[in-house]
C-alpha positions in Angstrom: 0.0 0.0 0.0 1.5 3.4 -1.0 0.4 6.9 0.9 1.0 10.0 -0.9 -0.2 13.3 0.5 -1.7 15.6 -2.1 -2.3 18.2 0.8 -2.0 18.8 4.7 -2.5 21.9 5.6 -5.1 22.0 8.1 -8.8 24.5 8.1 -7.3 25.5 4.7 -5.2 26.0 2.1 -1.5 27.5 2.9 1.4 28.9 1.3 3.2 25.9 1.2 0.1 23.3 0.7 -3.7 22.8 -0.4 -5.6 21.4 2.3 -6.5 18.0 3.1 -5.9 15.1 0.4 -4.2 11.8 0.0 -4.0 9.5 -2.4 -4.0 5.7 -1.3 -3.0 2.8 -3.8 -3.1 -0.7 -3.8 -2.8 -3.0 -6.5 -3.9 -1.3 -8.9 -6.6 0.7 -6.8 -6.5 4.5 -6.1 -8.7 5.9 -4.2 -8.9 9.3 -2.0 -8.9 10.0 1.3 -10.5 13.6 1.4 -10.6 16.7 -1.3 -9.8 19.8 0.4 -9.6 23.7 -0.9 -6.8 23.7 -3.1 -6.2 20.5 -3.3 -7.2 19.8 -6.8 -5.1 21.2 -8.8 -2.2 19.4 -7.1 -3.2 16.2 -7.3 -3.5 16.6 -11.2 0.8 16.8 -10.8 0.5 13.4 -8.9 -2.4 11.3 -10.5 -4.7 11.4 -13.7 -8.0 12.3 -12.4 -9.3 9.7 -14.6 -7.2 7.2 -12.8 -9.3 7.9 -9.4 -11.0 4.9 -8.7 -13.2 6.2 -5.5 -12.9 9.3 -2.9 -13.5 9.0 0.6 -14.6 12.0 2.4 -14.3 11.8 6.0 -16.4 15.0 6.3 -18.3 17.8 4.8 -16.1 20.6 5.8 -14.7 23.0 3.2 -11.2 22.2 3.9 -11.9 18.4 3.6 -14.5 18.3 0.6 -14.7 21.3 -1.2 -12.3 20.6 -4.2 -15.1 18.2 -5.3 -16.2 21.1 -7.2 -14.1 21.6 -10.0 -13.5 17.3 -10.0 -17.5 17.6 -11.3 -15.9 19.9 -13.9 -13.6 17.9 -14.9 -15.5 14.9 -15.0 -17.9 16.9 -17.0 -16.1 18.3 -19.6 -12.7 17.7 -19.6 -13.7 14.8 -22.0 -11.2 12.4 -20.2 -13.2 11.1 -17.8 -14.0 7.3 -17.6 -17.3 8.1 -18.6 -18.8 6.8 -15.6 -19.4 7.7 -12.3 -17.2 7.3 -9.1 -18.1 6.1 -5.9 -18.1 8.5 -3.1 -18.3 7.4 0.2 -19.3 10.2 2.8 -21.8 11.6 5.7 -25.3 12.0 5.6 -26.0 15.2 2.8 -23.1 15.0 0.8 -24.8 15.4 -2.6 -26.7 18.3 -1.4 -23.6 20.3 -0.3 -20.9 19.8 -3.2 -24.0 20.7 -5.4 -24.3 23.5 -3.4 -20.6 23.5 -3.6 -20.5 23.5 -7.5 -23.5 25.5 -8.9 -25.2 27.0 -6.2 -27.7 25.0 -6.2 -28.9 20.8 -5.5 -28.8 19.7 -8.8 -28.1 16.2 -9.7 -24.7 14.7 -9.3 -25.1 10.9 -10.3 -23.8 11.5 -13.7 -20.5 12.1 -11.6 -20.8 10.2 -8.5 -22.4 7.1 -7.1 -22.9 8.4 -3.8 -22.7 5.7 -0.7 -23.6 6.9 2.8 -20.8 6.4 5.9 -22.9 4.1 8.4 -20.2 2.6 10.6 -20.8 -0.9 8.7 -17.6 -2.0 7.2 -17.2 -2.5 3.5 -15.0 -3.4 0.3 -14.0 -1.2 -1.9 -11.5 -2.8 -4.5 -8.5 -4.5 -2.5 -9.1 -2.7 0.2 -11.5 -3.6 3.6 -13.1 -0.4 5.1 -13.2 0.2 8.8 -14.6 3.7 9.9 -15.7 5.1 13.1 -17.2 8.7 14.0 -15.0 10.8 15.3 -15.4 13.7 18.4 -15.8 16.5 15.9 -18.7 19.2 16.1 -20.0 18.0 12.7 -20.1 14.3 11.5 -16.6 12.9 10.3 -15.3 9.3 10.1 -12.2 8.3 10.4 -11.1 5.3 8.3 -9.4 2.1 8.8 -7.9 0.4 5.2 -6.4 -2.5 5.2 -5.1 -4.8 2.0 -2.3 -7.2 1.8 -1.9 -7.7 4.9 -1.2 -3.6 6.0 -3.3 -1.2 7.4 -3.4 2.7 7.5 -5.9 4.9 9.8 -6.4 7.9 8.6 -8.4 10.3 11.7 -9.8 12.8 9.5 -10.4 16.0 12.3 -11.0 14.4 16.0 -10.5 15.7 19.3 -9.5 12.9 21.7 -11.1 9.8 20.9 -11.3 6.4 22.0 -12.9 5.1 19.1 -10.4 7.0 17.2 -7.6 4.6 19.6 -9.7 1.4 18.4 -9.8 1.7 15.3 -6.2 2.3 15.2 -5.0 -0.3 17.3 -2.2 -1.7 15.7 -1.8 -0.2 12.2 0.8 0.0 10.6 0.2 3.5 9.6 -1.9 6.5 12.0 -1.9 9.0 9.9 -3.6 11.9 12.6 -4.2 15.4 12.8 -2.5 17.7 14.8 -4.3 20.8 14.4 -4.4 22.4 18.0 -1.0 24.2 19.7 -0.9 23.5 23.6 -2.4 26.3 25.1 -5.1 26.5 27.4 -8.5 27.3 27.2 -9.2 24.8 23.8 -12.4 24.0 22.8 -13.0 20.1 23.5 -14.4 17.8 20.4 -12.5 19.0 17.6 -9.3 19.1 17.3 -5.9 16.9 18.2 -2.5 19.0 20.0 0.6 17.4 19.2 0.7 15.2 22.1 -2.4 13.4 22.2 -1.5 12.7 18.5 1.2 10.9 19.8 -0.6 9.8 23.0 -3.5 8.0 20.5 -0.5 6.7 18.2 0.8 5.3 22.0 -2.2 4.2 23.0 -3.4 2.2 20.0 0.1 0.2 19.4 0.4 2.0 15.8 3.5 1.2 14.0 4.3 4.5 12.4 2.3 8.0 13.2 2.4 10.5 10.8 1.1 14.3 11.6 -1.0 16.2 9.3 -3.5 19.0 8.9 -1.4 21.2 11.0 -2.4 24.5 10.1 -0.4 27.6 8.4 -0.1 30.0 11.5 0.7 26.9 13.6 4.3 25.8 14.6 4.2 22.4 12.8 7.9 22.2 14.8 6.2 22.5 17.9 3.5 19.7 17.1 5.9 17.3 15.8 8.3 17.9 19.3 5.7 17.4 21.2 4.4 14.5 19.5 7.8 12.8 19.7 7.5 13.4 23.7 5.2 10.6 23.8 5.8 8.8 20.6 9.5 9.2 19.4 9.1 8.0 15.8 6.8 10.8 14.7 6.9 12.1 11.5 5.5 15.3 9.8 4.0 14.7 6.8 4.8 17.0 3.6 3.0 17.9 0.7 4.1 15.4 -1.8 5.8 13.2 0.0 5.1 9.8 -0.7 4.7 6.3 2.2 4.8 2.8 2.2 2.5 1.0 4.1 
């Protein structure tokens, strides 16, 4: 299984990054784990849209979804699509908000996607066996278990501390978690990981390999990762482009 981030920034797009994509193969298989602002146009240096063979949204907020807009262009008239539609796996009310998203208005997508709802029941989707559990976020997100060949990556999409988050990741091979919050008092619970409890879930869950993202711009990404490494020594700090083995 190969990880290869598309985007990290977290709440946004930054400077240095789109926000929150990756792009997870297998065999053969690609599909996406998120499509965040800015994130589109990157992923058309890495992969051939065309060559997408699902997306995964863990959750309908801008910085995780909302690049799904011009994909429906492209799919529409780039005239290199696969001339079918892609599954899409995501919360309750996705095809009303990236129609929103892309015209303003609820107009049919199912020329585009083939839109699956996120119930907590696991699935297959190609070579890979889906896991997902909802997350402690103020809206409804999923993080996401895949496992194939015998390796598995958890992807968190945004949590604040979560058990369920810890079991679904218990022993992975790969955590891939957010990091979003500095250590600083007064931080609003259910929505966001620091730096440390990244590495305390990564601890706690017996993960292999933990791998912060979705830090955001005026953050200290630095910071996170040091105080990540405090409780998990191995952390890494994921980079726009860079590419993982699973």
């Amino acid at each position: 299984m190969r990880l290869t981030v598309v985007g990290c920034c977290g709440s946004g797009p930054g400077p240095a990054s789109p926000a929150s994509c990756y792009l997870v193969e297998h065999d053969g298989f690609r599909v996406l784990l998120d499509l965040g602002n800015g994130a589109f146009g990157t992923l058309q240096a890495l992969a051939d849209p065309a060559t997408i063979d699902a997306l995964y949204l863990s959750h309908l907020h801008a910085d995780h979804c909302l690049d799904v807009a011009p994909f429906i262009v492209w799919h529409r008239y780039s005239g290199r699509s696969r001339g079918r539609p892609v599954p899409l796996y995501a919360p309750a009310g996705a095809d009303r908000r990236l129609a929103a998203a892309y015209y303003g208005d609820t107009a049919p997508l199912e020329d585009v996607f083939d839109f699956t709802l996120l119930t907590g029941a696991p699935f297959d989707l190609g070579p890979f066996r889906v896991q997902t559990v909802r997350t402690a976020h103020p809206v409804e997100c999923h993080a996401v278990r895949l496992t194939a060949g015998g390796r598995s990556l958890v992807y968190t999409g945004d949590t604040g501390a979560s058990a369920d988050v810890v079991g679904l990741a218990r022993g992975a091979d790969v955590l891939l978690a957010e990091a979003a919050h500095p250590d600083v008092p007064g931080l609003p619970p259910g929505l966001h990981l620091t730096g440390r409890e990244a590495g305390e879930h990564a601890a706690a869950a017996g993960a292999d390999r933990l791998l912060l993202t979705h830090v955001p711009a005026w953050v200290d990404a630095g910071a996170q990762l040091s105080d990540a490494r405090a409780v998990f020594p191995s952390a890494e700090l994921v980079a726009p482009g860079a590419t993982y083995d699973v």
